[in-house]
N, C-alpha and C positions, 0 to 999 in steps of 0.2 A: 503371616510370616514376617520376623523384622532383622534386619540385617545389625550387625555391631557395627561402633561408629569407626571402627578400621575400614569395614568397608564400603559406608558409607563416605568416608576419605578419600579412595581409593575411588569410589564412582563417579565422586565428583573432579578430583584431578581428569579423568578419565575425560568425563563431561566437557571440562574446557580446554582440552587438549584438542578435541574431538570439532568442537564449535571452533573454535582459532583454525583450524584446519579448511573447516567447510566457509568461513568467512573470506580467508586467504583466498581459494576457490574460485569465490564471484568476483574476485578482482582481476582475475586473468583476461575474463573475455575484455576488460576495458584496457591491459593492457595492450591485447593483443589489436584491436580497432587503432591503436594510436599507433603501432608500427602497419598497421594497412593504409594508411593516409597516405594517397598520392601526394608526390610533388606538388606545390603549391596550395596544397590544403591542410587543413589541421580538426582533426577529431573535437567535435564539440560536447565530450564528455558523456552523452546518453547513448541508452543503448533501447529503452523498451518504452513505449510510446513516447514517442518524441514531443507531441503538442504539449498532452498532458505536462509531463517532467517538464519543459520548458516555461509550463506557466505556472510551477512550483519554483524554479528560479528567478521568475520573474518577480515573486511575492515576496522571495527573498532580495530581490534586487530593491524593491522598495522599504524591506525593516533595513538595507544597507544605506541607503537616504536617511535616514532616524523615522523614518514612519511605522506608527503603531495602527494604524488603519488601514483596511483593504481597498484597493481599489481595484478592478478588474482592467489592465490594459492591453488586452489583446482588443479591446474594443475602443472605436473614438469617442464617444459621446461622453461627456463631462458628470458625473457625479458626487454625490457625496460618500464618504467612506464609513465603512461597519466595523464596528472594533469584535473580536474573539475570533473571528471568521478566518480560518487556516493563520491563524495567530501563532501556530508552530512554526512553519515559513518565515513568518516576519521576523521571531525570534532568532531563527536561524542568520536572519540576514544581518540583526544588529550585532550577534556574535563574529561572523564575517568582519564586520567594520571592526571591529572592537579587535579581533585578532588580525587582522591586515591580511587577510588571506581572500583569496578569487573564490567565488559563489562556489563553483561547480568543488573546489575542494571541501568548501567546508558540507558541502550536501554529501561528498563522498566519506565526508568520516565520520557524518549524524549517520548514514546508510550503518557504515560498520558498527558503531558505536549501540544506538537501536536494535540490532541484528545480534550484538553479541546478549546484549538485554533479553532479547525474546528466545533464545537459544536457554537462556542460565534458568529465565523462569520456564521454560516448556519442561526441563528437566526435573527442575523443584516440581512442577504440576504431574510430569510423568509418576516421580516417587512417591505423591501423594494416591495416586488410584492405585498402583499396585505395587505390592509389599516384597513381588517375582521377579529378583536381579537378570533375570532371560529376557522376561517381558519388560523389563525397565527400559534395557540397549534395545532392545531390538524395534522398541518403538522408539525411542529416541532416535535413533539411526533413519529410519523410516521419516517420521516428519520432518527430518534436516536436511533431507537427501534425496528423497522420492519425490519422484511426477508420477506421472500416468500414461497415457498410448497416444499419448500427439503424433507422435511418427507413424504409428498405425491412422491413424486420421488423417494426416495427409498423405499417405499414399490409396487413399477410397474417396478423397476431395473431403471430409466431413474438416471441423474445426473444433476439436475437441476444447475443454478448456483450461487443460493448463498450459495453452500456449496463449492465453489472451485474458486472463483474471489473476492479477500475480497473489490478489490477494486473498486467494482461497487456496493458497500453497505458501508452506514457509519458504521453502528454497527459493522460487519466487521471488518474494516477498523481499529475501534476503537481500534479493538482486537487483530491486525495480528501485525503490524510494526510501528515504529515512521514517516518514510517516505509517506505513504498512506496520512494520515491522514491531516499530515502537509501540502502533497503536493494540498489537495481536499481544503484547508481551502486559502492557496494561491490562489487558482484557484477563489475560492469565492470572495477573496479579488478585484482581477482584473476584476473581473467580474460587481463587484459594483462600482469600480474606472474609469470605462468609460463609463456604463450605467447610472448611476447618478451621474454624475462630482459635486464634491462640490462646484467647483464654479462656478462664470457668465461668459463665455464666451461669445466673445476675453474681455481680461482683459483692454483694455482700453475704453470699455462701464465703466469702473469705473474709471474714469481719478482720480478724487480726492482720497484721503484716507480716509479710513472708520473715521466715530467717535470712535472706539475701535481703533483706532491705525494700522487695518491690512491695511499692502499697494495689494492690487489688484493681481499687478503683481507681487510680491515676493509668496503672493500665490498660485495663477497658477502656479508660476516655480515649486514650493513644490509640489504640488501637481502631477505635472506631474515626477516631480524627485521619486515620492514616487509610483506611477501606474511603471517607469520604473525599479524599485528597487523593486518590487513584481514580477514582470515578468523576472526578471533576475533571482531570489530566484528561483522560481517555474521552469522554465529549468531546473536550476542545480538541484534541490531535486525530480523534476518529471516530465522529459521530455516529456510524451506524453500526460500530462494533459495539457504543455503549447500546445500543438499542435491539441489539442480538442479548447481549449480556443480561439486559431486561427479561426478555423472554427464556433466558435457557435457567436464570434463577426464580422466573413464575413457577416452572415445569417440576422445577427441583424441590421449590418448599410445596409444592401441589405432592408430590410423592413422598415427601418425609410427613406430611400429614396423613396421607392415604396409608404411609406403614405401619407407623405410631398410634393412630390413632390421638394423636396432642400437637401443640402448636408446639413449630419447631423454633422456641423462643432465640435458641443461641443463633439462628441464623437468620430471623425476622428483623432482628435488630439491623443486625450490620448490611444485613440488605436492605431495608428501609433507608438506612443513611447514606448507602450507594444511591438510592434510586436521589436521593433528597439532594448529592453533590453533585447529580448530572443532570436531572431534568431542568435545572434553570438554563441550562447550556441548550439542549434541546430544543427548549420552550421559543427561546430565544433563535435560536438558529432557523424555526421552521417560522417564528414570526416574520426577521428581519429575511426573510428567501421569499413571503409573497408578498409584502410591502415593498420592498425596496425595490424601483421601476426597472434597476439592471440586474439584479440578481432577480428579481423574478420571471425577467427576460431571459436568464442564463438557465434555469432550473426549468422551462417551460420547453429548452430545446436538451435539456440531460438527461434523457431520458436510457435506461440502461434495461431493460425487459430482463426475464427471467432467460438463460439457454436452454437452449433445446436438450431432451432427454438425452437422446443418445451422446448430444457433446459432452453433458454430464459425467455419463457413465464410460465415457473413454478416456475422460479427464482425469477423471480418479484410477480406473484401469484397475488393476489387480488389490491395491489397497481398496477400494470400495468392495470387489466382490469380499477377502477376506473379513473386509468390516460387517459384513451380513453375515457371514459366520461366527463371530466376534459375540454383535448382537444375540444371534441364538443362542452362542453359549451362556450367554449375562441371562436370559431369561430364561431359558430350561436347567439354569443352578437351583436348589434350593434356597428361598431367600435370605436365611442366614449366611448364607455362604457368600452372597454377594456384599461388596464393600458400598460405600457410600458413593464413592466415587467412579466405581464400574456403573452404575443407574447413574452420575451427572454428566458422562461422555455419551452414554448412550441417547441421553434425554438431550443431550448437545445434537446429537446427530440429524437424531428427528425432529425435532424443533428449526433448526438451520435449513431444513428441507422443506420444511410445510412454509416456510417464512421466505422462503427461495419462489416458488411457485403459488402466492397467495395471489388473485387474478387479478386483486382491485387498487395493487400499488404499480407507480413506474420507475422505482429504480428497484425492482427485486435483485437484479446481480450484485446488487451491493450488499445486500444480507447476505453473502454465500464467502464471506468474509470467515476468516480460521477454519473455515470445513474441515482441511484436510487433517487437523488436531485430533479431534476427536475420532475422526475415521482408522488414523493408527495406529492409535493406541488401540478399539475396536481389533483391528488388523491382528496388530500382536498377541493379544487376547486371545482370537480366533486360532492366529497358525498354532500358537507357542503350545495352548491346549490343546488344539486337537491333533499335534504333533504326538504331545507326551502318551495320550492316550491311543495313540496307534501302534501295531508289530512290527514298524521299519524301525530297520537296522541305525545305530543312531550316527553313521557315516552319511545314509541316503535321509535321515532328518535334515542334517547340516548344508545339505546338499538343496533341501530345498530352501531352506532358511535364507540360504546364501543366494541362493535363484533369485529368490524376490527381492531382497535385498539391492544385488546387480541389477535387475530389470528397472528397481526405484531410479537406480544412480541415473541407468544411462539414459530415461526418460528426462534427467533433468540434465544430462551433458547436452541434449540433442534443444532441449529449450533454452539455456543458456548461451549455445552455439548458432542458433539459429537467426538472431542479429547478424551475427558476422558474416553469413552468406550473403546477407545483403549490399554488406561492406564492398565486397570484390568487386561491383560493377563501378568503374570512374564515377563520380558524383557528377560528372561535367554531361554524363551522356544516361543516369537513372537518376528516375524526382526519388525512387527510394531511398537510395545511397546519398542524395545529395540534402535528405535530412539529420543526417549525421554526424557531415561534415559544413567547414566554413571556408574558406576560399581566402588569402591569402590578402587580396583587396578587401572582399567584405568584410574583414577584422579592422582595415584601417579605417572603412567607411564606419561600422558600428562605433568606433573608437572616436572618433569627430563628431558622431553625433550625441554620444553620450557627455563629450567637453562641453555642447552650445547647445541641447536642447534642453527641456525642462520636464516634467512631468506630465503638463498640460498638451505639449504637442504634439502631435499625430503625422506617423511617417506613413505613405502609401510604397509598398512595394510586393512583392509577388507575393501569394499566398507563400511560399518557402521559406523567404526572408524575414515576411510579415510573424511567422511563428517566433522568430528570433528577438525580431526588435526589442518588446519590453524587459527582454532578463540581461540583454548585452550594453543597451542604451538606458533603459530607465525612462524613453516614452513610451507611447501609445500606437500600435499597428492598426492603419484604418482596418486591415483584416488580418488574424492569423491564427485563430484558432475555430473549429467548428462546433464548439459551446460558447465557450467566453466571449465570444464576439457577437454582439445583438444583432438580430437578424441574417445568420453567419450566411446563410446561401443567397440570400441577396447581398449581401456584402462582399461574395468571391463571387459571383458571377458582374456587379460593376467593377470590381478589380479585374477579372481576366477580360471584358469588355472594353476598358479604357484600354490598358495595353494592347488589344487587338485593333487600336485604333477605329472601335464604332461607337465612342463615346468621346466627349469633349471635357477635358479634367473641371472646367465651370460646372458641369451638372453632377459631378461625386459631390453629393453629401454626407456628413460636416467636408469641408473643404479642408485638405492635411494640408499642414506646414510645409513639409519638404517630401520630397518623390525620388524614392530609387532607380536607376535604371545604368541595368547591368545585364549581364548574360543571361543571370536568372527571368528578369524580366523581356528580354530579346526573343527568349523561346519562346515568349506568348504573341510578340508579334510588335509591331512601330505604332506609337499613342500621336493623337493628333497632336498638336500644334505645341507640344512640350519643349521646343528649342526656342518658344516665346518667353518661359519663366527664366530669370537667371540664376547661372550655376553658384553655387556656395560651396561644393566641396569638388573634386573629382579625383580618381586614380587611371590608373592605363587603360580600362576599361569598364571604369564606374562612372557616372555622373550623379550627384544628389541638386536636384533643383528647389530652388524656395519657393516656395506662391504666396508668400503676404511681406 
């Protein structure tokens, strides 16, 4: 079925009406955090894993130095730096410099910006699988807008997972980081660039040139330059989407061989020259991760396992059951009848799943990256048909349509909302809440140290602060994150043991430059003999000590 290009107009106004709307959306909750900020505090811009997101600003804090190489500073120990490696961050941060604008804005408008990207291509990808303006919106609507039963999961204690995987939901997605987003809406792009090649393959089936002037082959080359230039992009900004992307187009030219019975030349090519503009990136990324002593220090403690079934299957909620309806219906169609693109979301599905639960990798939660894509269109698939073909009344069709639809929203109002519960308790009296927020002094102490320190230097202060240091100053936290920091548990257990005063700052090694001690650090208790080193900054109730 094909629609005219009125209404195809008309869907796409539609479209980004639709996306500007749900964008708007995820900005609420951060407005709303910045009017919950107690007196004397000010909302430090995140709202969903704080370590993480803080040590994406931190990478941005260093492209805002003019640095094009990564350095991990949530860790003291001195190294040398890796160039490509979250090269998205650093970019971000020379743009930062370059437009005179604070980290945390310019992360919130690559967030938007990324987000409106992945919304325009999800919808181009929606209208390529199905030709059913019902099924068009209604998956559309579904991937922009739906979760799944986290609030049913935590009222039975389970932890389902779309309240802790942002990037296996668009909404999510939309929400958490500029990277996700960007990297899902790439993923889309390559997806469509060798499933539906825009042009006639081999270009010399067109020996002449068109009546518009295009020469054949100058196209093709573009075309393939451009599928190679998306898959280069997407390595660098999201590694393991390009490495899903891998597998869900093995799956897919495996099945157009298995229907055809011939090689499916129009899409060997331009998938060949995906895989040819990202595996260097790859090849590279998995080298410099077990050579290089801190990164393969960092990758030895990142370990992210696969979730558990049931968090699975509560994560997804009603969109996964309908997507198993979905499924049957794609494979009890006759196979003419099915499109090319109903068998590359289904072959997306199950490939994401077998790649999710393989025994013998340790970051499988990282493949479970765009699941929920394919799942809804699936979804739509499911209800829209097995709608049309049932005796209800088509008030009580609409009635369910609309059900699910609501039940998607409010799963993701109750996850978008569910930071801010956190918000309500004072930050002076929950370590929850008081990740969130920054204190009034600790902005002026961050701010002094980022005038007189350097890169090299390493501030000790609480595990809390410690998370902050490298994105606010631009040094090094002898502890603040529990990956990036080598050896992180030994590393916070001499941090909360010196401030409990059973250690003596001579025996923390490396030995930090300058030592926080503040309220944050008081709740852990009084360090010995710290009124020996002399102060170098102080506020009402901070002091920063130097030791060298």
């Amino acid at each position: 079925m094909t629609v005219s290009p009125q209404v195809e107009s008309k869907a796409w106004r539609w479209a980004i009406g639709w996306s500007v709307a749900v964008l708007g959306l995820s900005c609420l909750p951060y407005f709303i955090a910045i009017f919950l900020a107690p007196k004397g505090w000010h909302f430090a811009g995140i709202l969903v894993n704080p370590y993480d997101a803080h040590s994406y600003l931190a990478k941005m804090r260093q492209g805002f130095a003019g640095s094009w190489l990564l350095h991990l500073t949530h860790t003291p120990e001195p190294h040398e730096g890796v160039f490509m490696v979250y090269i998205f961050y650093l970019a971000l941060g020379h743009l930062a410099r370059l437009a005179h604008l604070p980290l945390i804005v310019v992360f919130h408008l690559a967030r938007l910006v990324a987000g409106l990207m992945l919304l325009l291509a999800a919808f181009r990808f929606v209208t390529l699988v199905t030709s059913h303006p019902q099924e068009r919106r209604l998956a559309f609507i579904l991937l922009s807008s739906a979760s799944g039963l986290g609030w049913l999961g935590v009222i039975f204690n389970a932890f389902p997972i779309d309240l802790w995987i942002p990037e296996a939901f668009v909404p999510y997605s939309l929400y958490t980081n500029p990277h996700f987003p960007l990297g899902l809406a790439l993923m889309l792009l390559v997806l469509q660039l060798v499933v539906w090649p825009p042009v006639v393959w081999p270009p010399s089936a067109q020996a002449q040139t068109k009546p518009d002037g295009q020469n054949p082959v100058l196209s093709t080359l573009f075309y393939l330059l451009l599928a190679g230039l998306a898959a280069l992009a997407l390595a660098l900004v999201f590694p393991f989407a390009a490495l899903i992307t891998w597998a869900i187009l093995a799956v897919y030219l495996a099945w157009l061989y298995a229907s055809h019975r011939r090689l499916p030349w129009p899409q060997i090519w331009p998938a060949l020259v995906v895989m040819l503009g990202s595996l260097p990136v790859i090849v590279y990324d998995y080298w410099v991760s077990t050579t290089h002593p801190i990164l393969a220090g960092w990758g030895a403690q990142n370990v992210t396992p696969a979730p558990a079934i049931g968090d699975l299957v509560l994560g997804f909620g009603v969109i996964g059951i309908l997507a198993i309806v979905g499924g049957w219906v794609i494979i009890r169609q006759e196979r003419w009848n099915v499109s090319s693109g109903e068998w590359l979301i289904l072959g997306w599905a199950v490939t994401s799943l077998v790649l999710v639960y393989l025994p013998f990798f340790d970051l499988q939660r990282r493949l479970i990256a765009g699941l929920q894509i394919p799942l809804c269109l699936l979804a739509a698939i499911g209800l829209t048909r097995w709608l049309s073909r049932s005796s209800l009344a088509s008030r009580y069709r609409r009635l369910i349509t609309n059900a699910v639809i609501i039940l998607g929203i409010l799963g993701t109002v109750f996850v978008w909302s569910l930071p801010l519960l956190g918000l309500l308790q004072p930050p002076a009296e929950s370590e929850t809440s008081a990740l969130f927020f920054l204190g009034e002094q600790e902005v002026l102490v961050f701010n002094w140290l980022r005038e007189n320190t350097n890169a090299n230097d390493v501030v000790l202060a609480s595990p809390r602060l410690g998370m902050f240091v490298p994105d606010q100053t631009g040094a090094r936290s002898f502890y603040g994150h529990p990956f990036e920091t080598i050896n992180a548990d030994k590393k916070r257990t001499i941090t909360e043991a010196f401030y409990r005063g059973e250690i003596d700052l001579e025996t923390v090694s490396p030995l930090p430059d300058f030592v926080i001690y503040g309220p944050s650090e008081r709740a852990l208790g009084q360090p010995q003999n710290l009124a020996a080193y002399p102060v170098v900054f102080s506020t009402k109730d901070i002091t920063v000590y130097g030791t060298k």
